[in-house]
MITOR-867943 format. One record per residue: x, y negated, z negated of N, C-alpha, C, O in turn. Coordinates in nm, 2 decimals, always signed. Layout:
<miti><n_X>X</n_X><n_Y>Y</n_Y><n_Z>Z</n_Z><ca_X>X</ca_X><ca_Y>Y</ca_Y><ca_Z>Z</ca_Z><c_X>X</c_X><c_Y>Y</c_Y><c_Z>Z</c_Z><o_X>X</o_X><o_Y>Y</o_Y><o_Z>Z</o_Z></miti>
...
end
This chain:
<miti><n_X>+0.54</n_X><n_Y>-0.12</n_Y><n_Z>+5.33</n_Z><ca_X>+0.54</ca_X><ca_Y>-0.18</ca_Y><ca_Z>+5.20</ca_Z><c_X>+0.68</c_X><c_Y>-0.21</c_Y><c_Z>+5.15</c_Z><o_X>+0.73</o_X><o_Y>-0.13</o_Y><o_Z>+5.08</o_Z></miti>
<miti><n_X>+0.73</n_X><n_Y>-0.29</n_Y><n_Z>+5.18</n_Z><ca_X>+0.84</ca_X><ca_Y>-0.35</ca_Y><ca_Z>+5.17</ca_Z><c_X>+0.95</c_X><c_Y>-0.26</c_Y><c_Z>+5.20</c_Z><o_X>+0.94</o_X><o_Y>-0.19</o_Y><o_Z>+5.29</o_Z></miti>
<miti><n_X>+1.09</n_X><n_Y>-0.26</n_Y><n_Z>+5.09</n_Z><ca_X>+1.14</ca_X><ca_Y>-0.13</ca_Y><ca_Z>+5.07</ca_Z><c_X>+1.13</c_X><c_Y>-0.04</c_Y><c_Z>+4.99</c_Z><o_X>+1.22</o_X><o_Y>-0.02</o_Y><o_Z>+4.92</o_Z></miti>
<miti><n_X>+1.01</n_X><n_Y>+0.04</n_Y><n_Z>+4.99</n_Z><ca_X>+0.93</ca_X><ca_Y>+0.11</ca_Y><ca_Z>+4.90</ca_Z><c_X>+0.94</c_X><c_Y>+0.24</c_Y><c_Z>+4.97</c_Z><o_X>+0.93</o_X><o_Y>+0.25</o_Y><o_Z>+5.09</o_Z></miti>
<miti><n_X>+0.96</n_X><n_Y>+0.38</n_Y><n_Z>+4.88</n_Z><ca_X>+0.92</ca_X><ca_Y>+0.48</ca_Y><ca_Z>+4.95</ca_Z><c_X>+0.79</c_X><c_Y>+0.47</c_Y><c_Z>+5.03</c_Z><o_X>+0.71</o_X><o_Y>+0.38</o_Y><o_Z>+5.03</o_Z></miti>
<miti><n_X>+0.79</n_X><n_Y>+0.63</n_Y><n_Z>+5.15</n_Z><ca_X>+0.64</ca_X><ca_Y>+0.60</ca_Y><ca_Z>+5.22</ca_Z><c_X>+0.57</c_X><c_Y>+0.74</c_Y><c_Z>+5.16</c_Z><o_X>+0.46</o_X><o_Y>+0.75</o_Y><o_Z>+5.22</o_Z></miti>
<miti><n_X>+0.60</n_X><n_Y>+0.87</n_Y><n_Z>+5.05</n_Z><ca_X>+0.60</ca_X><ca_Y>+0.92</ca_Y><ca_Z>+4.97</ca_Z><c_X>+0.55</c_X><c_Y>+0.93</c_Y><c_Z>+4.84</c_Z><o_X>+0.62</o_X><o_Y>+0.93</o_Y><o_Z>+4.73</o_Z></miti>
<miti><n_X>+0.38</n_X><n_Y>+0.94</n_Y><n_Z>+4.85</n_Z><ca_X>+0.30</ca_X><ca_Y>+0.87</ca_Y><ca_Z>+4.70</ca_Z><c_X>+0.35</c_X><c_Y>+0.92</c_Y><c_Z>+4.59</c_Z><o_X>+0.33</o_X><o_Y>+0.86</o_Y><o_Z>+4.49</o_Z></miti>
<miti><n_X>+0.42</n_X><n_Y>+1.01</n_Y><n_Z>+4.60</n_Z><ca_X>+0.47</ca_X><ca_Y>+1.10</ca_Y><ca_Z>+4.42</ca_Z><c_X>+0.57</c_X><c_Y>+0.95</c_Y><c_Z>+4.43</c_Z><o_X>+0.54</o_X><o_Y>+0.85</o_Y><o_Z>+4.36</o_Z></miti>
<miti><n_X>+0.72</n_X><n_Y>+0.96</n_Y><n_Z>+4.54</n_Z><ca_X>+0.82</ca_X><ca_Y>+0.87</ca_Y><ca_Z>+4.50</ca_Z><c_X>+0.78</c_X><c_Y>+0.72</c_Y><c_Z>+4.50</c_Z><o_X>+0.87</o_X><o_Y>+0.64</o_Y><o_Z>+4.49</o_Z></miti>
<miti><n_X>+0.67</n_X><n_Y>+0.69</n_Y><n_Z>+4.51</n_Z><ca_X>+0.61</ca_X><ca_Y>+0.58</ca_Y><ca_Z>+4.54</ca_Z><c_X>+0.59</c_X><c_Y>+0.54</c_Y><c_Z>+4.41</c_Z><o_X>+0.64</o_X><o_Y>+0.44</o_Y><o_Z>+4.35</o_Z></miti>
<miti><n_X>+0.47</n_X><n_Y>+0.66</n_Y><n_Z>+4.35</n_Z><ca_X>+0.43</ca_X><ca_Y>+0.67</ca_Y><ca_Z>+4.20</ca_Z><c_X>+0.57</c_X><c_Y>+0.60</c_Y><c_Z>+4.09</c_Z><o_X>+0.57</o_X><o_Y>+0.49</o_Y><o_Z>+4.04</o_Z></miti>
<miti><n_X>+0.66</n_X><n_Y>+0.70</n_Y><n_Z>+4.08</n_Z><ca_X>+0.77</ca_X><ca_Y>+0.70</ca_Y><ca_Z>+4.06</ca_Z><c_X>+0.81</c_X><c_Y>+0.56</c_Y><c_Z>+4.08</c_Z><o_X>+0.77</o_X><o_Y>+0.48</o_Y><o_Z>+4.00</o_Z></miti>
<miti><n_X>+0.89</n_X><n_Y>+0.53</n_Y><n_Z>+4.18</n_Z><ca_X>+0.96</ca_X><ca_Y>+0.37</ca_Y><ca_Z>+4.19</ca_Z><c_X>+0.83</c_X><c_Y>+0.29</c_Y><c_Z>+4.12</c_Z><o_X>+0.85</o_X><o_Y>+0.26</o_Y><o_Z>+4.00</o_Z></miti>
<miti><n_X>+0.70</n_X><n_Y>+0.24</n_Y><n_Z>+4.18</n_Z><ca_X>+0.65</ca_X><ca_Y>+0.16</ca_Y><ca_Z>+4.12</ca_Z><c_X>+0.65</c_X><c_Y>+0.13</c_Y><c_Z>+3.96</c_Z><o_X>+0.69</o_X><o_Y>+0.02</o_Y><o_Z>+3.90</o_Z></miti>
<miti><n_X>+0.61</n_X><n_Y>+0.25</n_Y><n_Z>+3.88</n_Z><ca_X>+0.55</ca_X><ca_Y>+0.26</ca_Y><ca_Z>+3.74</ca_Z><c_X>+0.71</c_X><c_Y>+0.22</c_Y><c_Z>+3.70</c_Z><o_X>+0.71</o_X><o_Y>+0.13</o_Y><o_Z>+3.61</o_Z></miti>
<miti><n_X>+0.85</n_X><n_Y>+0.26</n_Y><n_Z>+3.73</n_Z><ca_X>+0.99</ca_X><ca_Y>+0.22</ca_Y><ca_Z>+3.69</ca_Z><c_X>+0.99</c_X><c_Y>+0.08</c_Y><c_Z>+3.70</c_Z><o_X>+1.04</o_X><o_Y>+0.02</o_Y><o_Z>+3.61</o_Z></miti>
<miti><n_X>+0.94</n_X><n_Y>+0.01</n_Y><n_Z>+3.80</n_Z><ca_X>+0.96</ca_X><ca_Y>-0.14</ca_Y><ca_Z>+3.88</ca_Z><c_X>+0.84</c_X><c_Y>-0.19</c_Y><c_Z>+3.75</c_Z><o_X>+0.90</o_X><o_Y>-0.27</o_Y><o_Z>+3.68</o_Z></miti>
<miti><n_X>+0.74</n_X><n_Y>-0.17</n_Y><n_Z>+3.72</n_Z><ca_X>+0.64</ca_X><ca_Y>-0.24</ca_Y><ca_Z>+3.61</ca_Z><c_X>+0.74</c_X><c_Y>-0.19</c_Y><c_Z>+3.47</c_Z><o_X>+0.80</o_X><o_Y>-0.29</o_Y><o_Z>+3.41</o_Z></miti>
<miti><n_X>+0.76</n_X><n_Y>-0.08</n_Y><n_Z>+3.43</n_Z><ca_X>+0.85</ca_X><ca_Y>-0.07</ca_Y><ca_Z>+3.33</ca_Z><c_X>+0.94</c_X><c_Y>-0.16</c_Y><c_Z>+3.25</c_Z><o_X>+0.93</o_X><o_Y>-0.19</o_Y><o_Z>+3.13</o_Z></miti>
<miti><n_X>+1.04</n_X><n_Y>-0.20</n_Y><n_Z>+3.37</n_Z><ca_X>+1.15</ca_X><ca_Y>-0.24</ca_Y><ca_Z>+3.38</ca_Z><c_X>+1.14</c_X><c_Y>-0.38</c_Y><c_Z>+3.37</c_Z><o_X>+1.17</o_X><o_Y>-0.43</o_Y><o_Z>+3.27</o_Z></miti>
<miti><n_X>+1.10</n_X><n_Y>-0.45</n_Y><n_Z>+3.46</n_Z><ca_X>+1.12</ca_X><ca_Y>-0.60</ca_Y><ca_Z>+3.56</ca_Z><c_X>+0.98</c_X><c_Y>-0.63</c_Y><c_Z>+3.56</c_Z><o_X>+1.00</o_X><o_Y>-0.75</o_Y><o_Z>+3.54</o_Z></miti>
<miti><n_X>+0.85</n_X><n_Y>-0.61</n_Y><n_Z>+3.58</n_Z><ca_X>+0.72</ca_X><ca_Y>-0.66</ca_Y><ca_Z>+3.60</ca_Z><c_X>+0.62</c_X><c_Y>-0.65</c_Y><c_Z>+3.49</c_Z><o_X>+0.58</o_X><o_Y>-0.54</o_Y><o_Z>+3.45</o_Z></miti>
<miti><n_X>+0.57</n_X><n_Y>-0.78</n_Y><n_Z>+3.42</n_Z><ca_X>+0.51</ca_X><ca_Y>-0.75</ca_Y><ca_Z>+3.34</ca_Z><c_X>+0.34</c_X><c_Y>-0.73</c_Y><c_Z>+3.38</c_Z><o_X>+0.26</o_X><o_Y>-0.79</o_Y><o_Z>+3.30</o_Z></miti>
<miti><n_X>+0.31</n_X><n_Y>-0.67</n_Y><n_Z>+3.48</n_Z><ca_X>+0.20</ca_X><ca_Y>-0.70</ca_Y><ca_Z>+3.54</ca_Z><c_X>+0.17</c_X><c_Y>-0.63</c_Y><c_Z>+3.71</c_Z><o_X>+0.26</o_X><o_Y>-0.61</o_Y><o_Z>+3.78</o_Z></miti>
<miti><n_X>+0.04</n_X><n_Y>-0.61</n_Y><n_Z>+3.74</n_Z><ca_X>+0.10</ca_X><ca_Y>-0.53</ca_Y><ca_Z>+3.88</ca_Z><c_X>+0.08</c_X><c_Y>-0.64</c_Y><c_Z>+3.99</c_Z><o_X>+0.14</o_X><o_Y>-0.63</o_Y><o_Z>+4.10</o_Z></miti>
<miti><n_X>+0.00</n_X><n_Y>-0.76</n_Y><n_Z>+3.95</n_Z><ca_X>+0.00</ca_X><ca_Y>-0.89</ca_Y><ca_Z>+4.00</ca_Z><c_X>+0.15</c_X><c_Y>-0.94</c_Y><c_Z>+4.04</c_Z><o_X>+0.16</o_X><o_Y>-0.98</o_Y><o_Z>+4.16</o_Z></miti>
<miti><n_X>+0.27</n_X><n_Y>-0.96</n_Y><n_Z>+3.97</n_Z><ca_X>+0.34</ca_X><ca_Y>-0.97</ca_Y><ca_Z>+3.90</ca_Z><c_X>+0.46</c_X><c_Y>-0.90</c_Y><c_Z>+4.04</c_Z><o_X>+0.53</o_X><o_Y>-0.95</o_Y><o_Z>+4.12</o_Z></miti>
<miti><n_X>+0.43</n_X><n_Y>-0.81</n_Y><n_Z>+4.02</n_Z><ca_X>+0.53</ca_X><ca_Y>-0.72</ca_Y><ca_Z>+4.09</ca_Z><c_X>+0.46</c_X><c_Y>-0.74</c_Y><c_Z>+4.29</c_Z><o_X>+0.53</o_X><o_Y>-0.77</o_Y><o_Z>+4.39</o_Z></miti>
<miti><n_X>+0.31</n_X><n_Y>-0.70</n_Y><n_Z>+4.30</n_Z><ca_X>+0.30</ca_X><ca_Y>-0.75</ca_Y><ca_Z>+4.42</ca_Z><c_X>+0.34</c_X><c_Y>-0.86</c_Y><c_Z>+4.44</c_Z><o_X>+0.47</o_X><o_Y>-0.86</o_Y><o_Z>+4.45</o_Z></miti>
<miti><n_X>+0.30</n_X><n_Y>-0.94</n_Y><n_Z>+4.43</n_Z><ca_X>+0.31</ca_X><ca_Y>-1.09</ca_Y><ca_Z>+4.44</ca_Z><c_X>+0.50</c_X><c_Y>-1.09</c_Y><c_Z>+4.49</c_Z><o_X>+0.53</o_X><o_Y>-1.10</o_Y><o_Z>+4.61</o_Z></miti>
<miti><n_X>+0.62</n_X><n_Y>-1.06</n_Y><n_Z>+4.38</n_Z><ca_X>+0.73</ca_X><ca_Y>-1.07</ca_Y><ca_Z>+4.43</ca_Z><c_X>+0.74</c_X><c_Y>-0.99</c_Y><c_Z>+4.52</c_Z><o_X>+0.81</o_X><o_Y>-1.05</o_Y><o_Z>+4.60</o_Z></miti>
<miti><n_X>+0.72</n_X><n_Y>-0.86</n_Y><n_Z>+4.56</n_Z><ca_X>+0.75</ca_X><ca_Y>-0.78</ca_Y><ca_Z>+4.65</ca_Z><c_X>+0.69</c_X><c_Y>-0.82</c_Y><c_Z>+4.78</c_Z><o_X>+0.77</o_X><o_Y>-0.79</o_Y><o_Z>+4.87</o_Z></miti>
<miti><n_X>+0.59</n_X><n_Y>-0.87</n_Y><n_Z>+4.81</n_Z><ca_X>+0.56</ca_X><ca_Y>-0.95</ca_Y><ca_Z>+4.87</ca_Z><c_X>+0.43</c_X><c_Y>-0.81</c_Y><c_Z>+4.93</c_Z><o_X>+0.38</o_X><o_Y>-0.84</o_Y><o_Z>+5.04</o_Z></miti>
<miti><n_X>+0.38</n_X><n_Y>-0.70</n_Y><n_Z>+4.88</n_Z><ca_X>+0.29</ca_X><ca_Y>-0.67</ca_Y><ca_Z>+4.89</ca_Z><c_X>+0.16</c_X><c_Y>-0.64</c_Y><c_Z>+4.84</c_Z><o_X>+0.13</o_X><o_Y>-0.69</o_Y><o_Z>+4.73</o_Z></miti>
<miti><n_X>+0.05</n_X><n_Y>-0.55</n_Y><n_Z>+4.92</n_Z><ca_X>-0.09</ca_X><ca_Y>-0.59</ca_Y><ca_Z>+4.88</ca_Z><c_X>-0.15</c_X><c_Y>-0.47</c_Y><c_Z>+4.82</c_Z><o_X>-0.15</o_X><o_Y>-0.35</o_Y><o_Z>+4.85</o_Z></miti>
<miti><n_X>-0.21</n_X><n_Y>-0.57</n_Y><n_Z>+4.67</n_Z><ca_X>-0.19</ca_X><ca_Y>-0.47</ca_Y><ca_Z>+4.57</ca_Z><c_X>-0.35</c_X><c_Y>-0.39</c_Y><c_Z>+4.60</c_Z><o_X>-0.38</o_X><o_Y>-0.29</o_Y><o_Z>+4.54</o_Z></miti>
<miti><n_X>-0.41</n_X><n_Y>-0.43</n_Y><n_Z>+4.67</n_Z><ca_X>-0.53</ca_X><ca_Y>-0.29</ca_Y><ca_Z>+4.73</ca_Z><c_X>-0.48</c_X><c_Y>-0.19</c_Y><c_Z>+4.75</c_Z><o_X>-0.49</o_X><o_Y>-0.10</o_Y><o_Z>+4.67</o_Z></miti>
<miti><n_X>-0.39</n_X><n_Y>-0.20</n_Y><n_Z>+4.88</n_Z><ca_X>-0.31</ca_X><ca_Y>-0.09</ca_Y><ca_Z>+4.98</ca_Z><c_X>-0.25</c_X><c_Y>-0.02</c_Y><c_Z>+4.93</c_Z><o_X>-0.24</o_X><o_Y>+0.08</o_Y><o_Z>+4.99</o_Z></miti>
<miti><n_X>-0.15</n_X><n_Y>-0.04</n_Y><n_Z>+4.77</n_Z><ca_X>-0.09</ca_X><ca_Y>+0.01</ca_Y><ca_Z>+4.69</ca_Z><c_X>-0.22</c_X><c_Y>+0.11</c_Y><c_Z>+4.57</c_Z><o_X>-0.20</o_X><o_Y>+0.21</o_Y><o_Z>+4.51</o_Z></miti>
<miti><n_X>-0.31</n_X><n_Y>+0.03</n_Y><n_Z>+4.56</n_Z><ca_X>-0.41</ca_X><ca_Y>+0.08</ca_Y><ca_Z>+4.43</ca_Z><c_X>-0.42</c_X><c_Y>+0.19</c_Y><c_Z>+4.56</c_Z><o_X>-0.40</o_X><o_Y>+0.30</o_Y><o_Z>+4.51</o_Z></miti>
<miti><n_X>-0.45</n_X><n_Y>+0.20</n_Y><n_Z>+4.67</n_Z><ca_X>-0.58</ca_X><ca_Y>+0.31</ca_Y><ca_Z>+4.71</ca_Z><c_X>-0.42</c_X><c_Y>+0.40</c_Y><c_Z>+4.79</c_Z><o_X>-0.43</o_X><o_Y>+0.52</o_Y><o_Z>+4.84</o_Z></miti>
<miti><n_X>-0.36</n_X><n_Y>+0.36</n_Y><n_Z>+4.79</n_Z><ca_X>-0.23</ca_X><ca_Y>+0.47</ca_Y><ca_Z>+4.85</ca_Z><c_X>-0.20</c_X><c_Y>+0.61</c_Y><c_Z>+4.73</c_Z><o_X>-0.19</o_X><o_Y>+0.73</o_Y><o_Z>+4.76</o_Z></miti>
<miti><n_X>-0.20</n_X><n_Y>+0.53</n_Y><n_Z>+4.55</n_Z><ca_X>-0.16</ca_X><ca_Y>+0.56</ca_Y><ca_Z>+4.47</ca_Z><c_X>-0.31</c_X><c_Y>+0.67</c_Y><c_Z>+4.44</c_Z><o_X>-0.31</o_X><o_Y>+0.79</o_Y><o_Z>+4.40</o_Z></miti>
<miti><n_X>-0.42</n_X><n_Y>+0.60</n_Y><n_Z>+4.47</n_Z><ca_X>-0.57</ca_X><ca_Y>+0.67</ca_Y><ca_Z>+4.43</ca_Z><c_X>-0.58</c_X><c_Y>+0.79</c_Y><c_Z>+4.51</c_Z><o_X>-0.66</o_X><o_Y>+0.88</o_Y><o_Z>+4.49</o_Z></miti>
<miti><n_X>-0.46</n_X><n_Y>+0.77</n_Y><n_Z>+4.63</n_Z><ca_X>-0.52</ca_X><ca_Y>+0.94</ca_Y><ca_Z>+4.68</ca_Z><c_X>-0.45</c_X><c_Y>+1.07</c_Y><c_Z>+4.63</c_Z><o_X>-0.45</o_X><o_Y>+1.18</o_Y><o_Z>+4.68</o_Z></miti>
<miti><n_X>-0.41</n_X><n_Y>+1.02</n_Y><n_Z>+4.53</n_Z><ca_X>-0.27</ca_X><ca_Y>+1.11</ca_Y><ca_Z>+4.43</ca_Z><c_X>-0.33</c_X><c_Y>+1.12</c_Y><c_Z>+4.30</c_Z><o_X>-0.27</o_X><o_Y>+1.18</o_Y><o_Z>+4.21</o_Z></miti>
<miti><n_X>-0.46</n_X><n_Y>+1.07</n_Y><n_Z>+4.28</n_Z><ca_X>-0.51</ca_X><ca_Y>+1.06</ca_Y><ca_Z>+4.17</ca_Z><c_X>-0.48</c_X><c_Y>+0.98</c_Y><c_Z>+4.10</c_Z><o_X>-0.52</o_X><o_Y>+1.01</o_Y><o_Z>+3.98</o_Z></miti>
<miti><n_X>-0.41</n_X><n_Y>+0.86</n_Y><n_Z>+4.08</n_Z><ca_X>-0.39</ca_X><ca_Y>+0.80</ca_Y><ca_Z>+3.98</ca_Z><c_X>-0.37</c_X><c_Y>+0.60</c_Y><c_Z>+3.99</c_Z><o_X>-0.32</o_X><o_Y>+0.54</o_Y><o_Z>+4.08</o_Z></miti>
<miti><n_X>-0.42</n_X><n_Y>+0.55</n_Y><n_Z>+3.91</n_Z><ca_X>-0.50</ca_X><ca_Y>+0.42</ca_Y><ca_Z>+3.91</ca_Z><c_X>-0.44</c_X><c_Y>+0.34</c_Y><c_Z>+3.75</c_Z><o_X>-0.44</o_X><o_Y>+0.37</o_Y><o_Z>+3.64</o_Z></miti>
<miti><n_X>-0.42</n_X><n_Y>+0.23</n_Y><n_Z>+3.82</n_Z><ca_X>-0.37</ca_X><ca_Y>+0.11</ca_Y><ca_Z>+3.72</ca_Z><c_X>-0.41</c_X><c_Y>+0.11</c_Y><c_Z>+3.64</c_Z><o_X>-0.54</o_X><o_Y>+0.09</o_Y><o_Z>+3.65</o_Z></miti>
<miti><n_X>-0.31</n_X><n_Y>+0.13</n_Y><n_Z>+3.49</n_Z><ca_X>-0.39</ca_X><ca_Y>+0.10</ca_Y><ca_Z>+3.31</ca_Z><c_X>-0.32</c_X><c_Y>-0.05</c_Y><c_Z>+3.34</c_Z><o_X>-0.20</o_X><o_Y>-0.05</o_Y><o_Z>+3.36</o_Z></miti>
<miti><n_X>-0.38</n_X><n_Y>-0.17</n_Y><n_Z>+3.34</n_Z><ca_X>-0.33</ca_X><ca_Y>-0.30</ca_Y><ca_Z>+3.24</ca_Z><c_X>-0.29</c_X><c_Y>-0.25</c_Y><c_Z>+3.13</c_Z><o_X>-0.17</o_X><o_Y>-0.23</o_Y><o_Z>+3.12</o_Z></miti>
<miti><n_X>-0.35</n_X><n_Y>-0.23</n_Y><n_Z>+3.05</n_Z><ca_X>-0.33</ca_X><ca_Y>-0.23</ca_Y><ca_Z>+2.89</ca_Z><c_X>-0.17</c_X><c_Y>-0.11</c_Y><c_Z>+2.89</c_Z><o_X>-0.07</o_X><o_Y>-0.12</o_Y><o_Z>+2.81</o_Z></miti>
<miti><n_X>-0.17</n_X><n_Y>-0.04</n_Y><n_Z>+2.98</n_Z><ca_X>-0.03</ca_X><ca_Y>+0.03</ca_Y><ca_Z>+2.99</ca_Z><c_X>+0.09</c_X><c_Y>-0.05</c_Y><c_Z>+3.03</c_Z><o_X>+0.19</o_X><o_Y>-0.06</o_Y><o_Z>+2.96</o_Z></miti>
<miti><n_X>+0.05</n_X><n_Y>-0.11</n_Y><n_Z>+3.18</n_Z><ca_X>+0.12</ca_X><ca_Y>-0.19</ca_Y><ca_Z>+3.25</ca_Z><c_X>+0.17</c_X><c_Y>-0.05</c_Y><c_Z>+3.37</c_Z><o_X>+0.27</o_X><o_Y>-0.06</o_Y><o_Z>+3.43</o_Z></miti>
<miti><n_X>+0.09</n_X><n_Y>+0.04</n_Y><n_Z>+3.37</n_Z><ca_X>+0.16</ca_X><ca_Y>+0.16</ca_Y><ca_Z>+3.47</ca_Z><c_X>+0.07</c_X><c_Y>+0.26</c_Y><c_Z>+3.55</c_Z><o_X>-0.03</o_X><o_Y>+0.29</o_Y><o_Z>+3.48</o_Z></miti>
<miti><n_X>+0.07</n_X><n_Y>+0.31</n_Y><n_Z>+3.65</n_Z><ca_X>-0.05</ca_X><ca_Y>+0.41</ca_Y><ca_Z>+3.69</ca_Z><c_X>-0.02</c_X><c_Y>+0.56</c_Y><c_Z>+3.61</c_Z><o_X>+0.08</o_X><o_Y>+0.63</o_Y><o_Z>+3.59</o_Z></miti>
<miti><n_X>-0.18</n_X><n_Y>+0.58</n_Y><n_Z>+3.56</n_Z><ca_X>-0.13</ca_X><ca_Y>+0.69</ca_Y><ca_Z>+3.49</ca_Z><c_X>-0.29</c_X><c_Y>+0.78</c_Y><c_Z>+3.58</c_Z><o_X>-0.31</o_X><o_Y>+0.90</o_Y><o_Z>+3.56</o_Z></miti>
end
């Protein structure tokens, strides 16, 4: 996944900073990163935690 930790806590971490920051959307952020936002939803889902839109972050 691009240059992304391979580390779901640091994963957690960089992503939700990268929507924060720079991505207003997780469409938004796959799309430029150039990865697939399934692989990312269910990487993050085995850590317990899953995309708020209405946040813009996995909580």
């Amino acid at each position: 996944m691009a240059d992304l930790p391979k580390d779901p806590v640091m994963l957690l971490s960089t992503v939700n900073m990268k929507l924060r920051d720079f991505y207003p959307t997780l469409d938004a952020l796959c799309e430029d990163l150039g990865i697939g936002k399934e692989m990312l939803c269910r990487k993050l889902a085995g850590i317990d935690y899953e995309y708020d839109a209405g946040r813009n972050q996995f909580v």
